[in-house]
C-alpha positions as semicolon CSV with decimal commas, in nm:
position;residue;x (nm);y (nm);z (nm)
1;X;0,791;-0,762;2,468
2;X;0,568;-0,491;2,327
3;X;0,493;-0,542;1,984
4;X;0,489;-0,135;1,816
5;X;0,296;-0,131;1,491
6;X;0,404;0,130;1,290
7;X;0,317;0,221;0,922
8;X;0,582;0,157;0,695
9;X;0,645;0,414;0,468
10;X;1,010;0,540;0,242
11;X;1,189;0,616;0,618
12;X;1,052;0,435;0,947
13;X;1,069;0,742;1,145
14;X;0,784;0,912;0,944
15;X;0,480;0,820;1,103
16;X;0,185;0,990;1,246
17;X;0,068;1,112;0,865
18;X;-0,303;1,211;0,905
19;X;-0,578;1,080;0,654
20;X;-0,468;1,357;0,415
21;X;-0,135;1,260;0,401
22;X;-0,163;0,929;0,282
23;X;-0,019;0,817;-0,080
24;X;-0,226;0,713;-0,352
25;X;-0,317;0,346;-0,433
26;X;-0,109;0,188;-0,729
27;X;-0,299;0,271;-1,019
28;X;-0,322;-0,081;-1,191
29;X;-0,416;-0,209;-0,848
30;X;-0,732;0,012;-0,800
31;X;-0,808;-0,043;-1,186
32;X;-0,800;-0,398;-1,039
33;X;-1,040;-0,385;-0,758
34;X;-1,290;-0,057;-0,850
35;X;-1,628;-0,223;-1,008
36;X;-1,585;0,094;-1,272
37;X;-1,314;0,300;-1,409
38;X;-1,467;0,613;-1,598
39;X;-1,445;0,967;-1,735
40;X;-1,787;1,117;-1,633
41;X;-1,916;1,451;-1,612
42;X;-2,149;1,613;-1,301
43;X;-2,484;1,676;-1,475
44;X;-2,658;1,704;-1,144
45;X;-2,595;1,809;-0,747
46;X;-2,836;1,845;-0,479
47;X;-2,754;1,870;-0,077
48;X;-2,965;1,688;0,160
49;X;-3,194;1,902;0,417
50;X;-2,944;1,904;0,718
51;X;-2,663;2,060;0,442
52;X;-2,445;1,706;0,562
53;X;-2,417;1,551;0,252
54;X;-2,502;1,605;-0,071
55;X;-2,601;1,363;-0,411
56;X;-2,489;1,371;-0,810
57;X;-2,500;1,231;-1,089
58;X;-2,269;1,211;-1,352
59;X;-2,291;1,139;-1,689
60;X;-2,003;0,856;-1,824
61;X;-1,819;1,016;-2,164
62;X;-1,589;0,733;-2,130
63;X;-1,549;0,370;-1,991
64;X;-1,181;0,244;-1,893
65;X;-1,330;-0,084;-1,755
66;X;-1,492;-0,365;-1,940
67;X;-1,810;-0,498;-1,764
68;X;-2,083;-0,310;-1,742
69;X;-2,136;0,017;-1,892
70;X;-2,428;0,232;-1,748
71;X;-2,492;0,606;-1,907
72;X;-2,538;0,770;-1,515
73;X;-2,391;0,681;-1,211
74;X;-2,529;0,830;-0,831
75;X;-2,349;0,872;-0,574
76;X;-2,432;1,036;-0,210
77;X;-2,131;1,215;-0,093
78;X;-2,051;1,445;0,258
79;X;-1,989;1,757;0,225
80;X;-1,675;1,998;0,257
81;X;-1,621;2,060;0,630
82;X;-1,359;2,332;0,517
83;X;-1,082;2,091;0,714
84;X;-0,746;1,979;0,512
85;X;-0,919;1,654;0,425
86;X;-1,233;1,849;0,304
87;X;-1,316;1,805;-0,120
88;X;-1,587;1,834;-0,286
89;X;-1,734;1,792;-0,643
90;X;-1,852;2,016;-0,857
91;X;-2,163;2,068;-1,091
92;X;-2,032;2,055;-1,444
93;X;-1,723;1,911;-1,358
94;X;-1,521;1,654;-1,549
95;X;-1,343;1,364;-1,308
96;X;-1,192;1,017;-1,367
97;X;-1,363;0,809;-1,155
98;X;-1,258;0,473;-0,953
99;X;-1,593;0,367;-0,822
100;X;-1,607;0,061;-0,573
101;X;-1,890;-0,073;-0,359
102;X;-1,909;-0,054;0,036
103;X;-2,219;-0,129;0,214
104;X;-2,438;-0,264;-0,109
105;X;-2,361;0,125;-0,274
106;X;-2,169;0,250;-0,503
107;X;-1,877;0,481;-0,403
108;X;-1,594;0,703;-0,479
109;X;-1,330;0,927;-0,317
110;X;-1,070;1,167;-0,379
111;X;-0,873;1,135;-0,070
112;X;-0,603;0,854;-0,085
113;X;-0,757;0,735;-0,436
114;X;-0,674;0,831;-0,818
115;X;-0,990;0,971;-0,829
116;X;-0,998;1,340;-0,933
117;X;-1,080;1,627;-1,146
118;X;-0,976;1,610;-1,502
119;X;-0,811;1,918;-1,625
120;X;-0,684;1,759;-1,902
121;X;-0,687;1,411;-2,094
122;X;-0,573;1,121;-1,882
123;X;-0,361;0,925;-2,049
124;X;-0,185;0,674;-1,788
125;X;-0,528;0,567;-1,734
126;X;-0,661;0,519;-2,088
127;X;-0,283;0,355;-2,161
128;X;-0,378;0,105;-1,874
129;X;-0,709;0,012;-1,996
130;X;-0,586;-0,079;-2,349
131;X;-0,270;-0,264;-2,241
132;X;-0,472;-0,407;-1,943
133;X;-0,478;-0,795;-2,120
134;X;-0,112;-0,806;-2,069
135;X;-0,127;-0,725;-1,715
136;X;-0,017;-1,033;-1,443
137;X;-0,022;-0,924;-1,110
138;X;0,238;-1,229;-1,031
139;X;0,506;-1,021;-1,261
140;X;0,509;-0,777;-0,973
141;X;0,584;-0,717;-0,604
142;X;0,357;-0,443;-0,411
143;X;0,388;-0,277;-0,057
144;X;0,286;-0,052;0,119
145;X;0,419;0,244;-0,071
146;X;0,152;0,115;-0,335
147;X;-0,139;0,239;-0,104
148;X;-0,213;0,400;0,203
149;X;-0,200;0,204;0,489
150;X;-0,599;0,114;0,459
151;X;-0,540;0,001;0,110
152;X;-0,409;-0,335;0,205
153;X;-0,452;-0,614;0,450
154;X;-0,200;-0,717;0,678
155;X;0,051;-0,981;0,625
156;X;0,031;-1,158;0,985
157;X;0,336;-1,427;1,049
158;X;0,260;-1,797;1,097
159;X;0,511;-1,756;1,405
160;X;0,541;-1,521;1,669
161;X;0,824;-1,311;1,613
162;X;0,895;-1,181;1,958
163;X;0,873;-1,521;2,046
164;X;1,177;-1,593;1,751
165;X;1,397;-1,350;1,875
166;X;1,391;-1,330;2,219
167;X;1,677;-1,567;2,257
168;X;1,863;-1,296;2,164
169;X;1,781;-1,030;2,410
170;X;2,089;-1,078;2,634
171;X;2,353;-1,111;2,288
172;X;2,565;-0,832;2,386
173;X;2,647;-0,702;2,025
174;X;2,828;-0,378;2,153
175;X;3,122;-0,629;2,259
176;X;3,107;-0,817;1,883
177;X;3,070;-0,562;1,665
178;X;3,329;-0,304;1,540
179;X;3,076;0,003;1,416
180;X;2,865;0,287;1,563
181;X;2,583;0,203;1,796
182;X;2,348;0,300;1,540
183;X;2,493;0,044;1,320
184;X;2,535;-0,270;1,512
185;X;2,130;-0,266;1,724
186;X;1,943;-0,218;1,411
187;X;1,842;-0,441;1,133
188;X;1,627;-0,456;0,862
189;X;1,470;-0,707;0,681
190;X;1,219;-0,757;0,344
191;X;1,025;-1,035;0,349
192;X;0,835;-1,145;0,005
193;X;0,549;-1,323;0,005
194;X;0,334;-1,433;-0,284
195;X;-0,012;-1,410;-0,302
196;X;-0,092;-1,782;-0,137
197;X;0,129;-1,628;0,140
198;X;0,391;-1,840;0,101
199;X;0,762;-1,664;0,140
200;X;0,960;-1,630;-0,164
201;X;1,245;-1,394;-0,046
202;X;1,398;-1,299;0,308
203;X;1,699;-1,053;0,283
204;X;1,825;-0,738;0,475
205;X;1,691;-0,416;0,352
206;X;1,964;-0,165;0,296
207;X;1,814;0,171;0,296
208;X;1,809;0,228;-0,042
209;X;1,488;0,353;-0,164
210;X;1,537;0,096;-0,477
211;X;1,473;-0,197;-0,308
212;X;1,150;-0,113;-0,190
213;X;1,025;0,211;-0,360
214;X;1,134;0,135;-0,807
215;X;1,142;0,224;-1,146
216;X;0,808;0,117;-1,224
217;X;0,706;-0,050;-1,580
218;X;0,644;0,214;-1,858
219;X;0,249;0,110;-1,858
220;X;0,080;-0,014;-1,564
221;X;0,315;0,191;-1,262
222;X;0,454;-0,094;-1,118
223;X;0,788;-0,277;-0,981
224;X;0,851;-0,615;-1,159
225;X;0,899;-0,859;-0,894
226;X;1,306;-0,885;-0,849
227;X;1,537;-1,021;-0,637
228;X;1,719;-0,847;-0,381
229;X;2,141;-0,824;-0,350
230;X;2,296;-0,837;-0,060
231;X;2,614;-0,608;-0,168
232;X;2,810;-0,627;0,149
233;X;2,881;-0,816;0,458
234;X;2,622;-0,857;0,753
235;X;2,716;-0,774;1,095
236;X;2,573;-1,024;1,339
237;X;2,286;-0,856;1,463
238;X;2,146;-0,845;1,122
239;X;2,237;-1,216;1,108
240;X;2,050;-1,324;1,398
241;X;1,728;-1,095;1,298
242;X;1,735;-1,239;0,922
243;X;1,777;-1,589;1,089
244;X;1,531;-1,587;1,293
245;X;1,259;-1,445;1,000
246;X;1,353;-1,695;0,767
247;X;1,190;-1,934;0,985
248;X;0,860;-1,834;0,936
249;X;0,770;-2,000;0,604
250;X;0,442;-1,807;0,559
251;X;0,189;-1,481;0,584
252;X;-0,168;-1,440;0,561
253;X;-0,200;-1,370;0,198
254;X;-0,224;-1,034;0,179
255;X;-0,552;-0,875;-0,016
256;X;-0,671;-0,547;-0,128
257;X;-0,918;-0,393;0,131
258;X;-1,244;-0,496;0,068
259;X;-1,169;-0,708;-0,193
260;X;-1,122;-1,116;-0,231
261;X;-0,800;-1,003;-0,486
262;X;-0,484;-1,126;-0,286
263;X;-0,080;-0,952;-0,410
264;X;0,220;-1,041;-0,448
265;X;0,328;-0,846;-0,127
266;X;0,696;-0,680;-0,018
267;X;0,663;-0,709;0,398
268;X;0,927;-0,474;0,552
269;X;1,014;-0,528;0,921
270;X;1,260;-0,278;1,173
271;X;1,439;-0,455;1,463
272;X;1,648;-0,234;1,727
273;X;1,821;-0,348;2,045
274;X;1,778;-0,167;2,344
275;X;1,924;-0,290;2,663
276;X;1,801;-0,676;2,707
277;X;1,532;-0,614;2,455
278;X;1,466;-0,593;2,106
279;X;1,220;-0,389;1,955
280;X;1,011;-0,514;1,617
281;X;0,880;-0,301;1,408
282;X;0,690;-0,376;1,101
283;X;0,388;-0,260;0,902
284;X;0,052;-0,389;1,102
């Protein structure tokens, strides 16, 4: 059967979001991961000779961060190509930074970041960094909808899933069930693994935007880890799909790109009948 890898985002339908569409990483997860957090101001800008790229240097008012604290930071950035994903920084400008390293360099981005220009004081960020001792990234449960879909590594399965539900390719639910066709082919499951990979929750996903999407903590942004309710009763194709994911024990831990930090990670999966075939979805 052919596997389709979609991104998972609030509805499964939505996919083929460009670059610039992408949602921001959790906050207190790129606090987490970026090597500095800081309020710094551009104090200089010069573009390179082919007009490509361009370098600055900002002066840091204010570390979020502990660790080290220089006074200037340099970063080489490209310049505005006047597309939709196009930014660009300005001399004299104030921005909260989340730097991180690639390639042995220091770097920063606005696009699909919480990097950006400071029009005014930033106070999630500064309420972060002083409450940051009481943060334990076990308390919590992340996903997808906590970064774009670069922002995270993918949880892969221990077991084959086509391989787990192919028995049931033939079932001829339209005979069992008493619902709407739209009802009785599709299922959907959350699967919680903790940061070792090891799988802590499987349960149907209802649709509501609660169970995956939250009412994040006051300070850090974030859904405390919780148990999902099943509230009603399955029909049998959501039996057979849930029964056949609980038998994969664990995931590869999941970690934050380019980063040795592993989550606590909320894996959401689609399956829909078709014929003599069922279809899995689920984020990479």
């Amino acid at each position: 059967m052919k596997l389709i890898i979609l991104l998972i985002t609030t509805l499964f339908y939505l996919q083929n979001l460009s670059a610039c569409e992408c949602n921001n990483p959790n906050v207190a997860l790129e606090y987490l991961s970026a090597k500095y957090v800081f309020k710094g101001k551009v104090i200089s800008k010069e573009y390179s000779e082919d007009k490509l790229t361009y370098s600055v240097i900002l002066e840091v008012l204010e570390h979020y961060k502990e660790g080290e604290e220089p006074k200037n930071l340099h970063y080489k950035l490209p310049v505005n190509d006047g597309s939709s994903c196009g930014w660009e920084i300005g001399l004299g400008q104030t921005w909260l930074i989340f730097s991180t390293v690639r390639n042995g360099r220091d770097v920063f981005s606005q696009l699909c970041s919480n990097s950006r220009f400071l029009k005014r004081p930033d106070i999630e960020i500064k309420r972060i960094s002083e409450n940051w001792d009481q943060f334990d990234i076990d308390d919590y449960i992340f996903s997808d909808l906590d970064g774009h879909w670069t922002f995270f590594t993918p949880a892969y399965p221990e077991k084959n899933i086509d391989s787990l539900i192919q028995k049931y390719y033939t079932k001829d639910y339209s005979q069992i069930e008493k619902a709407p066709s739209y009802r009785w082919n599709r299922a959907h499951i959350l699967v919680d693994i903790d940061r070792k990979g090891k799988v802590k929750q499987v349960a149907v996903y209802e649709g509501s935007s609660e169970q995956i999407r939250y009412k994040p903590d006051s300070i850090f942004r974030a859904q405390k880890y919780h148990k999902v309710k099943q509230t009603r009763d399955l029909l049998v194709f959501e039996k057979d799909m849930l029964r056949a994911v609980k038998k994969i024990r664990s995931y590869t831990p999941v970690k934050i790109e380019n980063t040795e930090i592993t989550v606590p990670y909320r894996q959401v999966m689609q399956f829909e009948k078709s014929n003599d075939t069922i279809y899995s979805h689920y984020s990479r």
